[in-house]
N, C-alpha and C positions, 0 to 999 in steps of 0.2 A: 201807923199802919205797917210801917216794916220791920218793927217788931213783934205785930200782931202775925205775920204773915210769913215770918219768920219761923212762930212758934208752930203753925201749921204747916210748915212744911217736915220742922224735927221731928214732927206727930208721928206725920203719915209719909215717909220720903220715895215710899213706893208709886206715890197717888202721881207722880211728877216724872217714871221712872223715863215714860215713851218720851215726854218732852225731852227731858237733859240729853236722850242717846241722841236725837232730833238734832239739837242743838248741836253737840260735840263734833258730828257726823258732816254738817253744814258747813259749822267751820273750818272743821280739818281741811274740805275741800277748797275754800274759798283761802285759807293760809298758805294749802300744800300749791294753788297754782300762783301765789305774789310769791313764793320761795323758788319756783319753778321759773315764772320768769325773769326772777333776779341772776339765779345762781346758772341758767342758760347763757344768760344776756354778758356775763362776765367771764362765763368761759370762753365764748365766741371771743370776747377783747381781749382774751388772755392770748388766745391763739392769733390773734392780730400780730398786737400790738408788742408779744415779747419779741421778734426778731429786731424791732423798731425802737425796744426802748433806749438803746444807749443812744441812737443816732440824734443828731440835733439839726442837720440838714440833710436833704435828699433832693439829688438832681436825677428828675425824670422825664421820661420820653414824653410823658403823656398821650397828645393823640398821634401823636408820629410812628411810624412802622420802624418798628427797632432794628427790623432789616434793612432798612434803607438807610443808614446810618454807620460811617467810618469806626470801626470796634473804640477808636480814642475819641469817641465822641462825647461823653462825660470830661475826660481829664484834658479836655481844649475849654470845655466852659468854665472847669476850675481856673484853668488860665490866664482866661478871659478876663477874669473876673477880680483876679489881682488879691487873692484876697489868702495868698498861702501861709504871710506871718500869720494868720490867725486860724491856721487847720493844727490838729492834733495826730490827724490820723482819718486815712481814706482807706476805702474797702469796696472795689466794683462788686455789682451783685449779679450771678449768673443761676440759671435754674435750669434743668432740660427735664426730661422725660425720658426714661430708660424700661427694659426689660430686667430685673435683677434673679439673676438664680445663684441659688446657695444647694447648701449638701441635701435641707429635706423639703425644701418650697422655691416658687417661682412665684413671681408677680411683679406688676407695674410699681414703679419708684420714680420717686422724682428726687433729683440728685442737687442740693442746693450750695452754695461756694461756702465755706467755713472765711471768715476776714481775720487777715493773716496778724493783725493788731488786735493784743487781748483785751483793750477797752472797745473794741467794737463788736465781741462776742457777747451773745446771750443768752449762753447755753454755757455750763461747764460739764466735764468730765468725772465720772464714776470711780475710772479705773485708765488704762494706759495711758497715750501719747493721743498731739493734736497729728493732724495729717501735715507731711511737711512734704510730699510729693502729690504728681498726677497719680501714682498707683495706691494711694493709702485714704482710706475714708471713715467716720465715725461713726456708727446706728446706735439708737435705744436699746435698753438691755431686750424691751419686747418684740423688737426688730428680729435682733440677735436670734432670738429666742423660737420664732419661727422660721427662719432661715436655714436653722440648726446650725451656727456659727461661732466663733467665740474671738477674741483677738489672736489676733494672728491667723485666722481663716481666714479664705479669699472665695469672693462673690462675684461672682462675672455679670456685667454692666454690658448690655447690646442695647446700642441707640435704634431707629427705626429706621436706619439705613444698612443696618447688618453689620456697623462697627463693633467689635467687640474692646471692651476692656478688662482684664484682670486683676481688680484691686483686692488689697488685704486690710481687716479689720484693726485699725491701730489705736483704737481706743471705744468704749461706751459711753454716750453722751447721760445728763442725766436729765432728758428729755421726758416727763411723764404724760405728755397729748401727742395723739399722733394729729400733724396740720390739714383743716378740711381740704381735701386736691382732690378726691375722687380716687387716689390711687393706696395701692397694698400697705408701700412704705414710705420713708424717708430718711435720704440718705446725705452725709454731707463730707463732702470735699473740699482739698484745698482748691484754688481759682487754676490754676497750673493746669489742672484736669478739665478745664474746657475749652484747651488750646487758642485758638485764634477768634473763638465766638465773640460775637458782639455783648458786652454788658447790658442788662436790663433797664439797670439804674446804679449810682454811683453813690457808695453810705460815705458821709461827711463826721468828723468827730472834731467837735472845737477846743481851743484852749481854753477859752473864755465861756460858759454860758450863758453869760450878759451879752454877748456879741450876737447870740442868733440873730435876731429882726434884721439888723444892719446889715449881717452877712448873706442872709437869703434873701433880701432885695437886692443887692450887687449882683447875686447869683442870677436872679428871674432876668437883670438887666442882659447880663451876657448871655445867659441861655435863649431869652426870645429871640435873637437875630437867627440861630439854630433850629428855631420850631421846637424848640422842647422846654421843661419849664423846672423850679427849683421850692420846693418845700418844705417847712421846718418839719420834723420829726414827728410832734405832737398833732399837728394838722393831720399828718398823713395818717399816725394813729386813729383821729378822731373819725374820719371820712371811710377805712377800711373797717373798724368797727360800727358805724354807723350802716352800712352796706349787708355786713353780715347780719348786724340784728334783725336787719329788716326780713331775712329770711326765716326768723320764727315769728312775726309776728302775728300772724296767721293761725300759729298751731296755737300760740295764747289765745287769741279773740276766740277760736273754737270750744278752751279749754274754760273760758269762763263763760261761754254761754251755757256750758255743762255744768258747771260750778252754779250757777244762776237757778236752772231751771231744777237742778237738789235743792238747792235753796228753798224754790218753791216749792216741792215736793215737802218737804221738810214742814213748811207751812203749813201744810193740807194735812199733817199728824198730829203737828201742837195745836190747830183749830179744831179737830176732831178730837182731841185729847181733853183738851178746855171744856167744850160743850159737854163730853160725859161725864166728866169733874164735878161743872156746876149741875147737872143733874143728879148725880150721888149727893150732892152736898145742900138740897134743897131745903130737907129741912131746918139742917142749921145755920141757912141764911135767912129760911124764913123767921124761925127766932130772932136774928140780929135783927130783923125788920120790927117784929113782934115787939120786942123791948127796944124801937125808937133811934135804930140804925139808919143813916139816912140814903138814895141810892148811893149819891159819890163816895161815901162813906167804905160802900159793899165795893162797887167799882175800882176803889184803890187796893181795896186789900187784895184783891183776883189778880190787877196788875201787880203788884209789887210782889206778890209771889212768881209772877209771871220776871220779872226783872231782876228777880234774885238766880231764878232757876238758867236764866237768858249768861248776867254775868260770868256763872258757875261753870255754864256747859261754852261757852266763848271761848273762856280762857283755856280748860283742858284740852278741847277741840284744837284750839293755836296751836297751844304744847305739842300735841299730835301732827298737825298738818306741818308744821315746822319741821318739826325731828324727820318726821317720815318722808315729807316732799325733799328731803335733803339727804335722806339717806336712799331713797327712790334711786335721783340723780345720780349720786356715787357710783351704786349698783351697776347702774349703766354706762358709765364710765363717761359721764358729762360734766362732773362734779369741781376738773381742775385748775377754775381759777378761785376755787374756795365758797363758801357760805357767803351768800348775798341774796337781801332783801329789800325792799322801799320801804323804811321804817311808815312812810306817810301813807301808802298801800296797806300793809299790815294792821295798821292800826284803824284805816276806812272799812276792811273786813270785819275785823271787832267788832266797830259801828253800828255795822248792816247787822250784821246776826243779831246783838242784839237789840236792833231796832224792830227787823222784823220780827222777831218773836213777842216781841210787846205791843204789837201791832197787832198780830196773828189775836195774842189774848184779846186785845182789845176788843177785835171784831166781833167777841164771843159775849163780850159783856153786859149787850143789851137781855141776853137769857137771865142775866143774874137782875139786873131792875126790873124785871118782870114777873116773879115768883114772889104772890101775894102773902103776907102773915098768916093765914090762914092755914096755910100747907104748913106749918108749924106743927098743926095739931093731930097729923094722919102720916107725916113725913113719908108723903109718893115723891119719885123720882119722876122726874119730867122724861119724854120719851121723845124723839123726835116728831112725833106724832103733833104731843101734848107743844112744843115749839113753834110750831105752825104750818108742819110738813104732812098733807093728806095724799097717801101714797094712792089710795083704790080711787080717787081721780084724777083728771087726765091734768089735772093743773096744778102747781106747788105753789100756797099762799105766800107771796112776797118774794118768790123765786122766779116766777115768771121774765121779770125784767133782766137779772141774772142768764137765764139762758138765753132768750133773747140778745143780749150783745155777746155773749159767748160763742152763738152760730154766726154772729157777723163777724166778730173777732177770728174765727176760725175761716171761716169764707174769705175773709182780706187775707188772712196768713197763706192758705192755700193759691189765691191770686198770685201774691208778691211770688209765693215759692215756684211755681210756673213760668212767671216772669223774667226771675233769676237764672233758673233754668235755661230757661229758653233764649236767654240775653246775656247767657255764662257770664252774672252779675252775683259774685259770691254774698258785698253786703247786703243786696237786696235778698237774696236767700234767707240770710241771717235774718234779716230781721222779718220776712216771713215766719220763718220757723219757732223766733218767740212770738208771734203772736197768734199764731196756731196752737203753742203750748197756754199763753193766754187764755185764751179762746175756751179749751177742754178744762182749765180751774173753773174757768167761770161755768162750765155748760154741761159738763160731764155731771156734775154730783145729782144734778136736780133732774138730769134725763135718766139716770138710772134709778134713781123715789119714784119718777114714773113710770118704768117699764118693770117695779117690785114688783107689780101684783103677777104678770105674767110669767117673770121666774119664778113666785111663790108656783103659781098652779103648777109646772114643772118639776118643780122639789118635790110637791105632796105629792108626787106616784113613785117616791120612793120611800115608803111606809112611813114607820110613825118618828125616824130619825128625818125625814125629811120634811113633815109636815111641821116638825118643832123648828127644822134650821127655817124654813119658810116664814114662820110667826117669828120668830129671832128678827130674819133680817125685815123684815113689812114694820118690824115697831118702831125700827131704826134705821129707815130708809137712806134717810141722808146721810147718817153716817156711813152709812156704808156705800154711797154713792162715792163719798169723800176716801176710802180707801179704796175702793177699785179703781179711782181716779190717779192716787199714788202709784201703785200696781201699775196701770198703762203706762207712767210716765216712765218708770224704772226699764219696761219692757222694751217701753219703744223707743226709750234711747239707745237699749242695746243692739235694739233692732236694728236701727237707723246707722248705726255705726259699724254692725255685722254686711249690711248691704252697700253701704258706701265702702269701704274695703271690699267687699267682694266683684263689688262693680270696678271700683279703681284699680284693683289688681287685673283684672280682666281687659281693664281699655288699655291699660298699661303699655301690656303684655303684646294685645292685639295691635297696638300703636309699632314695638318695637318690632313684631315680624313684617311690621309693613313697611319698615321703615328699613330693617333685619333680616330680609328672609333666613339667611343664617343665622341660626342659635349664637354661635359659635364656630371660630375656624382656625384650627392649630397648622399653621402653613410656617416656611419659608421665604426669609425677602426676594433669597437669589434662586428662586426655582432650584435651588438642589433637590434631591431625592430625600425625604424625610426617612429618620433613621427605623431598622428594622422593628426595633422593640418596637415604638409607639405606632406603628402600622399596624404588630401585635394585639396588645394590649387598646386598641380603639373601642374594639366591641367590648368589653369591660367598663364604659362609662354606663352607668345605671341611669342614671336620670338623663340621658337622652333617647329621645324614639330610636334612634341612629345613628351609624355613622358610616360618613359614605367617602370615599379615596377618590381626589380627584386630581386628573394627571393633566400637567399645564406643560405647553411650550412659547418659548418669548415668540411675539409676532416680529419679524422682521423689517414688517414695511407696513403702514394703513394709511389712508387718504389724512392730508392733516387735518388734525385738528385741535392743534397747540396744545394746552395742557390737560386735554381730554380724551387726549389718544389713547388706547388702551395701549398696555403694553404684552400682553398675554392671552392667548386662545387657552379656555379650564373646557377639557374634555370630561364629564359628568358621565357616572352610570344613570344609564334607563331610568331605571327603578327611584334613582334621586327628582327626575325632573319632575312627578305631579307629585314629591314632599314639599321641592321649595317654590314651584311658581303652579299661583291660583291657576292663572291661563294656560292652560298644559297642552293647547291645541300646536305649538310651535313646535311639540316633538314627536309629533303621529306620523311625520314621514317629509316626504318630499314635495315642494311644488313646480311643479311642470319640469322633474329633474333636478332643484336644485334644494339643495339643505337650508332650512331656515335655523337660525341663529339668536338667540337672545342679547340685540345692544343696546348699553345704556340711553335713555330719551338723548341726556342732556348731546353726548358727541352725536346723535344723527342728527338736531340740531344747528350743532359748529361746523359740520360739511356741507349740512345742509339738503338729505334724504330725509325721506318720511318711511311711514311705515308699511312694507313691502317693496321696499327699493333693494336693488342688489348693493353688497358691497365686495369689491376686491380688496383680500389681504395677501401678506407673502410672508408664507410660513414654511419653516425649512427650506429655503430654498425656491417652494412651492408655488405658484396663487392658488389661490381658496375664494373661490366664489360664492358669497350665501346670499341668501334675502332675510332682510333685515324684520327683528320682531321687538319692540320697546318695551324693557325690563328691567327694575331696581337690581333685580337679585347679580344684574353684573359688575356692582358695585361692591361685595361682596367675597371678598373684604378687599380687594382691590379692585380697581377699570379694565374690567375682562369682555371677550368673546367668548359666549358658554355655543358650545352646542356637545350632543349628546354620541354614546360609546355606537350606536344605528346612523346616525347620520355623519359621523366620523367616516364609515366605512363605505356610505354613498359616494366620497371627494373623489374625484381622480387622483391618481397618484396617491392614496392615503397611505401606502405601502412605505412611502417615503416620508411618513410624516411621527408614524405609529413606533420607530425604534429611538425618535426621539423627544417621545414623550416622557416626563419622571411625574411620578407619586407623589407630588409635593405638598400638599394640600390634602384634609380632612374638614370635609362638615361636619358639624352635628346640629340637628333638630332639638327642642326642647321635650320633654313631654309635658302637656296642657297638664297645669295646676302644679308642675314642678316648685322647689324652690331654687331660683336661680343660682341663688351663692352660694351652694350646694355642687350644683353641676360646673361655675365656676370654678370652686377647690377642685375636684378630679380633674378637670381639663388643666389646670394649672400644676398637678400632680404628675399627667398623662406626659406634660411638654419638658418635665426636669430631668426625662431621658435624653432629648435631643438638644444640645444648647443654641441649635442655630434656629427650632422652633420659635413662635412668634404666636401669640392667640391673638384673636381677632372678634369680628361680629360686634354682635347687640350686647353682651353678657356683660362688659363693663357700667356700660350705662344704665343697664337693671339695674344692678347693685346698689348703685347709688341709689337712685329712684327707691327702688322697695327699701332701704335702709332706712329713709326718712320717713316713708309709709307705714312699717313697721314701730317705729318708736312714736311713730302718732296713736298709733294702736295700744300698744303698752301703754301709756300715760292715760289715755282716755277709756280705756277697759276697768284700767285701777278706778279712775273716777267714779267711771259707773257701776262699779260694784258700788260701791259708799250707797251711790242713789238705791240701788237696789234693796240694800239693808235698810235704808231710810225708809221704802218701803215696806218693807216685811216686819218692821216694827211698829209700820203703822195696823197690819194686820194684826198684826199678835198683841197689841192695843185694842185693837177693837173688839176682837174675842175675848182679852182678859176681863177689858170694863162689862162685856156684854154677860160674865159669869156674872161678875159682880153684882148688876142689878136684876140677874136671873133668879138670884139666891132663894127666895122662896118660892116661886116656879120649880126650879131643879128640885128643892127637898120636897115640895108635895108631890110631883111626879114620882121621885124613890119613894114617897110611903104609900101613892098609889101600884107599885111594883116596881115603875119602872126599873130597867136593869142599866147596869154601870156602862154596859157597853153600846145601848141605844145613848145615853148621853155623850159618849165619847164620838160615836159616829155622827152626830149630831155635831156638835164641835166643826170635824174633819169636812162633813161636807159645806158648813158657812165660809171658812176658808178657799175649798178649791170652790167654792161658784165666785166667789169675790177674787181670787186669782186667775179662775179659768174665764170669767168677763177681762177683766185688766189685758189679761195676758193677748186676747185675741181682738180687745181694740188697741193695744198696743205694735199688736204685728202689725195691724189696717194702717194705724198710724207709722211708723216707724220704718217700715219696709221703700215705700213711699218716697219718705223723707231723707232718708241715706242719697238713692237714687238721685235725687235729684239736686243736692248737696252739689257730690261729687259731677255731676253737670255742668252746676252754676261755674267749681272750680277751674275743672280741664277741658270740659268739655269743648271750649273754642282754640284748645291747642291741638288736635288732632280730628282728623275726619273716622277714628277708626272705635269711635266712643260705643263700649258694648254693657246691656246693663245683665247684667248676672246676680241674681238673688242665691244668696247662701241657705242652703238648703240644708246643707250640714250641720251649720252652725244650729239651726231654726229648729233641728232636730233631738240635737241636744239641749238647747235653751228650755224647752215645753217642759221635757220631766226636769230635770235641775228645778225649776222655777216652779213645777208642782209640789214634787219632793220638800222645797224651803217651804210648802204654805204649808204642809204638814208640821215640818217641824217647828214653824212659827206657832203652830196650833193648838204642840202638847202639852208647852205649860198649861195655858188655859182650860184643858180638856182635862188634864191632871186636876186640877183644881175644882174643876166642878163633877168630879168624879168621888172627892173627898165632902161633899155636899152630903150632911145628915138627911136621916127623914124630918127626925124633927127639930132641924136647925132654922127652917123658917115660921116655930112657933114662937120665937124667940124674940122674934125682930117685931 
């Protein structure tokens, strides 16, 4: 039979064309995410585990506070430990966090020790020298490159205590990842440069590699008496990489539930595909019946073309999901620890695709045992009608049971997904959500054969192209139930993905002003006066609502409260107090004489006032008596006393307080729906005037955050176009077969006049009613479903969860998504446009 089936396919290789794109399309996706979380999962290790490779032992803190620790606290356990014949080479490991400005950028760095033994380096050099002082350090040529640097320029390095250092570029590393740290850059010096700091951890290099084991149990012996502890290289490798992965694992599980339910999707075009096949093809199986074919006989041949076409589009599809998932990667610049796959993943993808597609056929192949010899003689084409599908009543022969578990299927999916929701239980979400997707394969196709007759009546009042798209779709209910089915799926995954983004950006964001009231804030550590220009140039930042000057002076004296003391009274314009705090009643004025004040909860706690307690401060000299009003925004970006430029001038004495106030300090507000990393660069652009500025706020930790949010989006957008295509080929399938078996319908209608462009619009409107159905239970569905995703995920990390439906997006998706059913449309509408009058006296 697989020669036989063989031959019909070289026949007719158009009849297979919706399957193989089906297939290709499925696989791609199901390849492009095992290459995606290969070649993720190795870059994550690569960034681990290269500072790590040459080491063979490592003495570390573990749970001990590395502060609390004598700086020779490493090189007393090597000691200890007796074990020096057998070192090679020692390298303490020091890291800090710095401010780094260069000639055309600023931004956060973290400044890591270069080990002064070149077996303990694991990195080389491009071009100059290693750093052989505190003043000389090495970046990435990409570093360089936006810092606007070169060797022999100097980047000025401010710690968060307002130290400055002035180092010079003494070589380029040839570093090509920048290290996940949340921060701008990475920078490396020699140890010299972190003066008297305590080491982190101590890198070990032995003479011997057969000595590890031996040597890191002496080590663990000496270091326990210490509270700290001693690990081989490879351990520590496997454990920091095993930690990071863990942090995509999540975007995988999402990525192949998306993989999955194309998969499905894909199903629902090769079953729709099959069943018009074996109906075109009735009569010449009813001949093989005729002349003594027997069913299994028919059965094998329908599979094995099914298995050939399954093979074909598998493997291409690989080729594609392969290359493309990896050239994806690259693009995005995730790609550098090289091309990695699970050869045994890769090859269970294979598997499934072409499992389900000969599964898919299969299901189809009871239509083929069932078309008697007789149809030989008259060669009709079986209709979904003529299948056992009676659309003009309310009940679908042998479907009934079919939607029946399809509304439970879906009823359970929408429980779990509430559940999850509501018990921020992301796998119980998931697996709501496929069986909700479940649920619409099984229940969608045979609810809309029964709701044909009522779109039929609807199409026929739009003349005689509408009365014909009507009779079209009523002869072929089911199938067409089964591509509007596809249709929602495509829709409503983009849906579900456009509202989960829109909501997650939103609770995000709402999370960080709550957490943030300032955006952002370009201050000084030492209350100096911030320099002219950027006091200038503030109202020049475009993507924020504002920016507001705020003048601080150190408080002299406050009730204790140990590390909670504030150390600063920020005197605020008016006009700033109802942008950054919701509660704006603390600055309407006075009560009973005295100025109310914004102080942080946690220190009226530590002295021990509640709220509407006075507090005495001494400021310039002064006391300053307020009553007290509990506010995050005093944290902001430091442990301040806010009160405002009105109530300033309420104090006694303010006269004495007012000449020694400075400008040190700018907020800035976002504006709603900004992109952060956006208003980030200008703020970072704003502070390369003043080197003793300092940015602050929420804007750091956006970043991160939307960065990761962002590249979920890119990956799962790409996905779901595929799905969407998967889609649209199952439309322009079901209108090309629906020519097909039109063919002498279409020719007698042109030799009774009709005109080229009633068929055409006839065409156009089976289309948009089979996408504009799809489309608008996909939003029902989809919109929903994002929502309440992103619930199950964050939702129990913040109280400030807001659901925002993308409106925008929803606005574009409708035409886009009309537009493709058109042009899904015109081959088929071309085609039946080329339909003679008397081409179907032929047949």
């Amino acid at each position: 039979m697989i020669r036989v089936a063989w031959a019909q396919i070289r026949h007719s290789p158009s009849r297979l064309l919706a399957v193989l794109l089906a297939v290709i399309l499925s696989a791609a996706m199901l390849a492009g995410t095992v290459v995606f979380q290969g070649t993720s999962t190795a870059s994550m290790a690569t960034v681990t585990a290269a500072p790590l490779k040459p080491v063979d032992v490592i003495i570390d803190p573990g749970d001990a506070d590395v502060k609390s620790l004598k700086p020779s606290w490493a090189d007393d356990v090597l000691a200890k430990a007796n074990v020096s014949g057998k070192v090679k080479a020692t390298a303490p490991y020091y890291a800090a966090t710095v401010t780094a400005y260069g000639m055309d950028a600023r931004g956060t760095a973290n400044v890591y020790s270069v080990p002064r033994d070149p077996s303990l380096r694991w990195f080389g050099l491009e071009s100059g020298e290693w750093p052989r002082s505190a003043d000389q350090i090495v970046i990435s040529q990409d570093t360089a490159d936006k810092l606007g640097v070169n060797i022999g320029g100097t980047v000025t390095l401010k710690s968060s205590d307002g130290t400055k250092h002035v180092v010079t570029v003494s070589g380029i590393n040839d570093v090509r990842f920048k290290p996940m740290t949340g921060t701008d850059y990475a920078v490396y010096a020699d140890p010299s440069y972190f003066g008297d700091m305590t080491p982190g951890e101590l890198f070990v290099k032995l003479n011997d590699p057969s000595d590890i084991d031996s040597v890191t149990q002496r080590l663990m012996a000496a270091a326990r008496t210490d509270g700290v502890t001693a690990v081989t290289g490879a351990e520590m490798i496997r454990q920091a990489s095993a930690m990071m992965a863990g942090g995509s694992t999540q975007l995988t599980v999402i990525m192949v539930v998306f993989a999955v339910i194309a998969l499905c999707a894909a199903m629902m075009v090769i079953s729709s595909t099959y069943r018009t096949l074996i109906a075109q093809r009735t009569r010449d199986i009813a001949m093989l019946r005729l002349i003594g074919a027997r069913r299994a006989s028919i059965r094998s041949l329908v599979l094995s073309e099914a298995l050939i076409t399954a093979i074909a589009g598998t493997i291409i599809g690989t080729l594609i999901g392969v290359g493309g998932g990896y050239a994806a990667m690259t693009a995005m610049g995730q790609a550098f620890g090289g091309f990695a796959a699970n050869p045994m993943l890769l090859a269970g993808t294979l598997l499934l695709t072409v499992l389900a597609t000969v599964l898919t056929a299969w299901t189809t192949v009871r239509h083929v045992t069932r078309i008697p010899p007789i149809q030989a003689l008259n060669g009709t084409a079986q209709t979904d009608d003529m299948a056992g599908v009676k659309t003009g009543d309310k009940v679908c022969n042998g479907h009934v049971p079919r939607i029946v578990l399809g509304i439970l299927c879906s009823v359970a999916g929408v429980a779990l997904l509430s559940i999850g929701a509501a018990g921020f239980h992301m796998p119980v979400a998931l697996t709501g959500g496929l069986a909700l997707a479940l649920g619409l394969i099984l229940a969608l196709p045979g609810l809309i054969a029964m709701l044909m007759p009522v779109i039929a009546a609807v199409l026929s009042v739009c003349g005689l192209a509408g009365k014909l798209a009507a009779a079209s779709l009523s002869a072929n209910a089911r199938r067409a139930g089964g591509t509007v089915t596809a249709v929602a799926f495509g829709v409503s995954l983009i849906a579900a993905l456009s509202s989960a983004a829109s909501t997650g950006t939103a609770t995000i964001n709402a999370d960080l002003d709550h957490r943030y009231p300032v955006s952002a804030a370009l201050y000084t550590p030492d209350n100096s006066t911030l320099a002219d220009k950027v006091l200038q140039q503030a109202n020049e930042i475009t993507d924020a609502r504002g920016s507001y000057p705020v003048r601080t002076i150190a408080i002299d004296h406050a009730p204790d409260g140990a590390k909670t003391t504030p150390q600063i009274l920020d005197v605020i314009p008016d006009k700033a107090a109802a942008v950054f705090a919701k509660d704006d009643q603390w600055h309407t004025g006075e009560e009973n004489g005295m100025p109310v004040a914004l102080v942080h909860p946690r220190y009226m706690s530590a002295i021990g006032i509640r709220e509407g307690d006075t507090l005495t401060l001494t400021v310039a000299g002064t006391p300053v008596t307020v009553r007290t009003h509990a506010s995050q925004l005093t944290e902001s970006p430091k442990l301040a006393v806010i009160i405002t430029d009105s109530q300033l001038a309420a104090i006694p004495h303010a006269d004495a307080i007012e000449p020694a106030l400075k400008t040190s300090m700018i907020w800035f507000k976002a504006k709603p729906g900004i992109d952060r990393a956006k208003l980030a660069n200008q703020i970072n652009r704003l502070a390369v005037s003043d080197p003793n500025a300092t940015v602050g706020g929420g804007i750091a930790e956006s970043n991160d955050i939307l960065n990761v949010l962002n590249m979920l989006l890119m990956l799962s957008y790409a996905m779901l176009a595929i799905t969407v295509i998967i889609s649209l080929t199952g439309l322009a399938n079901q209108l090309a077969l629906s020519v097909i078996e039109r063919t002498n319908e279409i020719s007698m209608l042109r030799a009774l006049g009709t005109r080229r462009g009633v068929i055409r619009t006839e065409i156009a409107i089976e289309a948009l009613t089979l996408t504009v159905i799809g489309t608008i239970i996909g939003l029902l569905v989809g919109l929903p479903l994002g929502v309440a995703g992103v619930k199950a995920q964050i939702g129990g990390m913040t109280s400030q969860f807001t659901t925002r439906l993308p409106w925008t997006q929803i606005g574009i998706l409708i035409p886009v998504i009309l537009i493709a059913a058109l042009l899904a449309a015109a081959i088929p509408a071309h085609n039946a446009t080329r339909i003679q009058p008397a081409q179907g006296l032929t047949r």
